[in-house]
N, C-alpha and C positions, 0 to 999 in steps of 0.2 A: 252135797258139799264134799270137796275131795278129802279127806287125812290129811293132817300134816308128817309130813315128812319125819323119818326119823332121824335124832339129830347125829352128827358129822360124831360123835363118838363113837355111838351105837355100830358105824361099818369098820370104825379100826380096834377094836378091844381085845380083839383076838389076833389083832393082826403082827406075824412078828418076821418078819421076813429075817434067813440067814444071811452072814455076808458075804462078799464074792471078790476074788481077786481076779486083777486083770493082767497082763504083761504090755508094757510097750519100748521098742528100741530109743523114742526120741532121735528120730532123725530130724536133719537140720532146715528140710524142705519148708515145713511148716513156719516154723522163729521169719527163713527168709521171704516168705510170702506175707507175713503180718507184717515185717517191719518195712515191708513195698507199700502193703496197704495204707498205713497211716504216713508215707512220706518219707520213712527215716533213710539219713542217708547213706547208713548202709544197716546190713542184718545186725539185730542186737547181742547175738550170740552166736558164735560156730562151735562145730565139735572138740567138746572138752572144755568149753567156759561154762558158766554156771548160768542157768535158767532165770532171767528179772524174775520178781514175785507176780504171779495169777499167771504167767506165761504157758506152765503147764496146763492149762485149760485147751489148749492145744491141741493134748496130747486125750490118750486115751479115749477116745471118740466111739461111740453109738450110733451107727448106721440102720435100724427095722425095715424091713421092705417097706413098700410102698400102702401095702396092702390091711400093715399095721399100726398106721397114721392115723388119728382122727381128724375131724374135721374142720380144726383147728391146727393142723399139721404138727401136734404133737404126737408122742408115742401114745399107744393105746392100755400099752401093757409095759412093765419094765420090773426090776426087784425093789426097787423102793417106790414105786407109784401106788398110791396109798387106793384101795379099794370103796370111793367113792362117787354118787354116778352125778354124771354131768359136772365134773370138776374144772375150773378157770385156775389154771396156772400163772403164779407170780415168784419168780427170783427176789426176794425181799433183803436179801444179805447175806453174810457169813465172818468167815476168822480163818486165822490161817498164821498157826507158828512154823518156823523155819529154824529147826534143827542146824541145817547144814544145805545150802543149794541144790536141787538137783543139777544134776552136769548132763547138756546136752551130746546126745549121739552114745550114751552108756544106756543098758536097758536096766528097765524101771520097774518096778511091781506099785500095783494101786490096792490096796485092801476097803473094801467099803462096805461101811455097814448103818444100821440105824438106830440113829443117835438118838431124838425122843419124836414124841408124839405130843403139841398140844391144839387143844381144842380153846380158841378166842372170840369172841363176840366185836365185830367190825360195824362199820359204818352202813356198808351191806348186809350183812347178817353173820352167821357165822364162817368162823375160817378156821380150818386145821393149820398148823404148822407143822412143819415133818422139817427133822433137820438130819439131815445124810454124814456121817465120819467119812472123814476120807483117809489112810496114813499113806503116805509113799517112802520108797526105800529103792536104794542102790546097794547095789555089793552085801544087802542082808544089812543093814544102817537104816533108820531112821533115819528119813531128811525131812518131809514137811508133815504136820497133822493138821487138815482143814475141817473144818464144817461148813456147810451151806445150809442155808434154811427156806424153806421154798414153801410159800402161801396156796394154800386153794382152796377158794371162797364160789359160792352161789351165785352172790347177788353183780349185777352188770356194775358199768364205768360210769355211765351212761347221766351229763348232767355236771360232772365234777372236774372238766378242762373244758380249756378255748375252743368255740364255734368256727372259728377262724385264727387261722396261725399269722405269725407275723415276722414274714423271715428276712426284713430289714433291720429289724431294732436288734441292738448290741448290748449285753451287761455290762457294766463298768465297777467292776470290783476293786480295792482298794489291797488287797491279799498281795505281799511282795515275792509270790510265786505265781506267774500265771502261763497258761498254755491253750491258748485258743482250737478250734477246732469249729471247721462247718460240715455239719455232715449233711450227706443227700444220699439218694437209693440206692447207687453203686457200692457208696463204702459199706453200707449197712448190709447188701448182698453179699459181699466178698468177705462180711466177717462172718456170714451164716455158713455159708458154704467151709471157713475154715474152723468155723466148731459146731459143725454136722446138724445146726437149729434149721428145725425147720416150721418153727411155730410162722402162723400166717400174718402175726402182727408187724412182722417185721420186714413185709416184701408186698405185702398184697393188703393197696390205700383202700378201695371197695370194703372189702374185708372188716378194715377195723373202723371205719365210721359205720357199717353197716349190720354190726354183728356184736362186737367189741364196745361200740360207744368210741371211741378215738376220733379225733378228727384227722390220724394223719397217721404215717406208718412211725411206731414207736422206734426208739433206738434202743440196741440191745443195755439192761441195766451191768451183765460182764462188760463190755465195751466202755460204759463212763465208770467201771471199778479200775482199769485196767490205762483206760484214757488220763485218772487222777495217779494211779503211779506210776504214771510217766514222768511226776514234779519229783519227789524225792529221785529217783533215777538219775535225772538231769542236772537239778541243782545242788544232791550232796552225792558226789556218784562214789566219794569215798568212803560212803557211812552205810554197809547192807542195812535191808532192811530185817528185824530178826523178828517181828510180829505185827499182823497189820490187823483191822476191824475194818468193815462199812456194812456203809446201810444203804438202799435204794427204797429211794420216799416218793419223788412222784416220778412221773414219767417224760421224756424230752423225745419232743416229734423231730422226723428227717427236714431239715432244711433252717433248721433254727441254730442260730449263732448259741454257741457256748463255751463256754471259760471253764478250764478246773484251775480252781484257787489253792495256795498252799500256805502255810504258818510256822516256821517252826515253829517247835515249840518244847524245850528242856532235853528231853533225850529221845525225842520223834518229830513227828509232825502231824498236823490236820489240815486236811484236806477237805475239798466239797467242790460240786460241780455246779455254775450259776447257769442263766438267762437271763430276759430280760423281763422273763414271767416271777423267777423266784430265783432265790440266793442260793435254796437248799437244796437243789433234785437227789444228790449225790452225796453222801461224808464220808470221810473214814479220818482213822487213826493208825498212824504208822509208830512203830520203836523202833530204832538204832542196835544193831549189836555193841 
């Protein structure tokens, strides 16, 4: 009989990684190539207007060769990639206050460092949570403080979505904000390439029915955080946004009709992204400055 494993704390107790800053100019290449991707009709921002919120994900970008990829086409090694073997990677959420915009084509400083360590018992078995700080600054200012908190669990998918997608049927949300969107493999490739992902769930269908449990290539969970602030953007474009929350709950495969819904609501709004599988793939919470 093999040992059981030792559990997911036991490899990070000593683990304490320093933090690291990065520099980037924020050029405008970037803003105009996302706002090609999703249709808009023109770039959301040029040099010297202020960054929408999660748009900086843009920026600051992780390139590893080739050769320090796993096989899963994530990185192998990284400063926050927590020292556990055969770990399954999940974007699960984050936060993100807004000091002040960042302003596109001024350069930027990213300080990042690591925010906690916890250890959760899932449906699959155990999962770490690791959630990364992030502050960014212009001119030596604070302007955003984020976290992200990013899952990695043992156990497979495998059993817990559709055998079969159904990329006729529509949601029909009742939310007096809504913004449709169909994705397929092109846009899901074009958003990889412009935030340097190269995990395989997201380009390679083989892959994730046959490795992953998926029955279809996932869509990126940044993409419907970023899909959903698109409503405050659009329908209150007078009111920044000065603090947002979401959460990514399940997952939405390429080719499936989706809606992000919105509410105000007092001095923000809520948000979530539908199908016609579920209401909820997607939530968040927006404030108003």
């Amino acid at each position: 009989m093999q040992p059981a494993p030792p559990p997911l704390d036991a490899y990070v107790e000593s683990w304490a990684p320093r933090p690291v800053t990065d520099e980037d100019p924020l050029p405008s290449g970037p803003v105009t190539a996302l706002s090609t991707v999703l249709d808009l009709p023109g770039p959301v921002a040029k040099a010297g207007d202020p960054l929408p919120p999660l748009w900086h994900w843009l920026y600051f970008l992780n390139w590893p060769a080739g050769r320090d990829l796993g096989a899963d086409g994530h990185p192998l090694h990284g400063r926050f990639l927590p020292p556990v073997p055969k770990r399954q990677r999940m974007w699960a959420g984050g936060r993100c206050d807004i000091v002040r915009p960042l302003r596109l084509g001024e350069p930027a400083e990213r300080i990042g460092s690591l925010g906690a360590v916890t250890v959760k018992q899932g449906r699959t078995g155990e999962m770490l949570v690791v959630t990364e700080r992030r502050e960014f600054r212009q001119h030596g200012r604070v302007c955003l403080v984020e976290e992200q908190d990013i899952v990695y669990r043992s156990g497979r998918t495998r059993g817990q979505h559709p055998a079969v997608l159904d990329e006729s049927a529509s949601p029909r949300p009742d939310s007096p904000w809504q913004l449709p969107l169909r994705t397929d493999p092109a846009l899901l490739f074009r958003f990889s390439a412009l935030t340097a992902n190269a995990h395989r769930i997201h380009y390679d269908a083989p892959y994730c029915r046959d490795e992953e449990g998926y029955p279809g290539v996932v869509v990126h969970g940044p993409l419907l955080a970023l899909f959903m602030l698109e409503l405050p953007r659009r329908q209150a474009p007078d009111r920044p946004v000065r603090s947002l929350s979401y959460r990514l709950r399940r997952p939405v495969f390429a080719g499936e009709h989706l809606i992000a819904c919105g509410t105000p609501a007092g001095a923000g709004a809520e948000l979530h992204v539908a199908t016609h599988r579920e209401d909820r793939h997607a939530t968040a919470e927006v404030t108003f400055a």
